[in-house]
N, C-alpha and C positions, 0 to 999 in steps of 0.2 A: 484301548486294547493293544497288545503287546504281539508285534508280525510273528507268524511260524516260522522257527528255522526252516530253510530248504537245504537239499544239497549242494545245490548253489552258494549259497553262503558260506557254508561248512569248505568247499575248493578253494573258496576264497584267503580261507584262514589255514592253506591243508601245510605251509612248510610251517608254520608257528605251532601246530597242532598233528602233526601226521598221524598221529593215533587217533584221534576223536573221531568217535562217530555224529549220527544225526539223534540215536536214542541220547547218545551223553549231551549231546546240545539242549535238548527239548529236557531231561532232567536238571540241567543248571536254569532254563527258564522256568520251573516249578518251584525248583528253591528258590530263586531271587523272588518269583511270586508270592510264595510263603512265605519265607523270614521276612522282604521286606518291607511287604503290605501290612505289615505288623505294626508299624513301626509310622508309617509316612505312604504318601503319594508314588506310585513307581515314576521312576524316570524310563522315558521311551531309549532304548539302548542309542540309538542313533544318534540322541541328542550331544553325544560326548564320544569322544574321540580315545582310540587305546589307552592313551599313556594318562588320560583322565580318568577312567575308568581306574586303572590299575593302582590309582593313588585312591580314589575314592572308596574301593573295597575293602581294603584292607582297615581303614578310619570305623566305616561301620561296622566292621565285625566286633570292635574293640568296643564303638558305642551299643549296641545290641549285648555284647555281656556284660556291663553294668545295668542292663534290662532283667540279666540273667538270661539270658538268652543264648544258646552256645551254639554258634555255627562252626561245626570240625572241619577240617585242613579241606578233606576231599569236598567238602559241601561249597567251601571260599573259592578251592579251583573251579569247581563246576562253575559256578554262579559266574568267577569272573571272566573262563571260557565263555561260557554264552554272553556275557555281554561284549566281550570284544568280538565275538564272532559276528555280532549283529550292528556293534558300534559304527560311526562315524567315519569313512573309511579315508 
């Protein structure tokens, strides 16, 4: 099971992210839920560190649309927002 964002977390990430709130955190944890339970096993965000994540995102969006599967621009920010927000610090 996948931690809840807190606001905590969310200070954590607040000069990378100064806009984001905690609803837009917990909506990029729903998408990553969705699209990527689709697909595969989730990985625990913590397991992997920003600059992994942000390689890793972008790869499966490309593999998930050869699924046919389309994750749009703001869906790829969210998702990758909450995973750095939660990632490996």
């Amino acid at each position: 099971m996948l931690a809840t964002p807190t606001q905590t977390d969310l200070d954590r990430v607040n000069t990378k992210y100064p806009a984001y709130n905690l609803m837009q955190v917990n909506e990029g944890k729903r998408l990553y839920e969705s699209y990527c339970a689709g697909c595969h096993k989730l990985k625990n965000p913590a397991s992997k560190t920003e600059e992994r994540w942000k390689e890793i995102v972008p790869k499966m969006v490309v593999k998930a649309k050869k699924k046919d599967i389309v994750i749009d621009e703001n869906s790829q920010a969210l998702i990758l927002e909450y995973l750095v927000t939660m990632s490996k610090k």
